[in-house]
Structures are given as C-alpha cells and as structure tokens.
N, C-alpha and C positions, 0 to 999 in steps of 0.2 A: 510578541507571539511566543508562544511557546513547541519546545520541539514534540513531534509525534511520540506515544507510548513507546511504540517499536516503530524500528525502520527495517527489513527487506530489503539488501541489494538483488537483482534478478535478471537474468539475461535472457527474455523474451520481454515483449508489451503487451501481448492479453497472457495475464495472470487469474486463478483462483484461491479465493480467501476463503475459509470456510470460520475461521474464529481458534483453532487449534494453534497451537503452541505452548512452547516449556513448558510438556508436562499434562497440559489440558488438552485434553481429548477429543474430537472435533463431535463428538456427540453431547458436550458441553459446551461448545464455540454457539456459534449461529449458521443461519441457511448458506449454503456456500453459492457464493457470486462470483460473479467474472468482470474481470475490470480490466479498459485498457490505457494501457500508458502513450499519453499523447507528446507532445512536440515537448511541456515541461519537462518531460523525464520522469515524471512519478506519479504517482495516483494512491491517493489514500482509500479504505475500507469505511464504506458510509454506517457500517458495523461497530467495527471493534478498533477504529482510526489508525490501526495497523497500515503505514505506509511503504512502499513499493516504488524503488529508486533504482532504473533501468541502469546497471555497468555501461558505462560509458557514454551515457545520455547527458542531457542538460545539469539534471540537478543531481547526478554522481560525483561527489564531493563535496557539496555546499554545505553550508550550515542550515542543515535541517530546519531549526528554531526559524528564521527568517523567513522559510517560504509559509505560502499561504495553502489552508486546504483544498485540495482537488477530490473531488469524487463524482463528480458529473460525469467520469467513464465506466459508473457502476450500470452491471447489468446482470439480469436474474439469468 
C-alpha cells in the first residue's frame, strides 16, 4: 500500500472535506461532505483521498502507508 496524498490529524470524528488546501480554494476542491471517523481512527475523502486521523484514536501515529482505505463514513 501506499501512504494517503495528505493526512489531517483532527480532534473531532464527524469532519468536513470540501477538496481545499495549500492554496487551492474550496471553489476548486469538490462538493463538500461529511465524514465520520469510526472505531479505526481515520476516515479517508472518497473525493480527493485526503485522509483524517482522529489525535488520539486508533490510527494516531501509525504508518499511514500500511492501513487500508476507509470511506464508507462518507456522507453528503
């Protein structure tokens, strides 16, 4: 596996991704979703694969690269 483009550490579990960052403007991202992080600790963007790694959850410090994708907690 390979590690996500970006990771997000975040101190809540329902997050909003809209596709913005470094620079890029969320009116060049994508539609903005809501997604929550379950018992893994993270939840990737079924967007722009932007992953979201809950401080002090499961998968807060792990080698990103190794887990598998999550986004089955995406929701419009």
């Amino acid at each position: 596996m390979i590690a996500p483009p970006e990771v997000t550490r975040v101190s809540h579990s329902r997050v909003a991704c809209d596709g913005a960052h470094d620079g890029l403007p969320a009116a060049l991202g994508h539609p903005r979703v809501w997604l929550e992080i379950d018992d893994h600790g993270y939840v990737d963007c079924g967007y722009c694969d932007r992953r979201f790694v809950l401080i002090g959850g499961a998968a807060d410090g792990a080698d990103q690269s190794s887990l598998p994708d999550i986004s089955e907690g995406a929701s419009h």
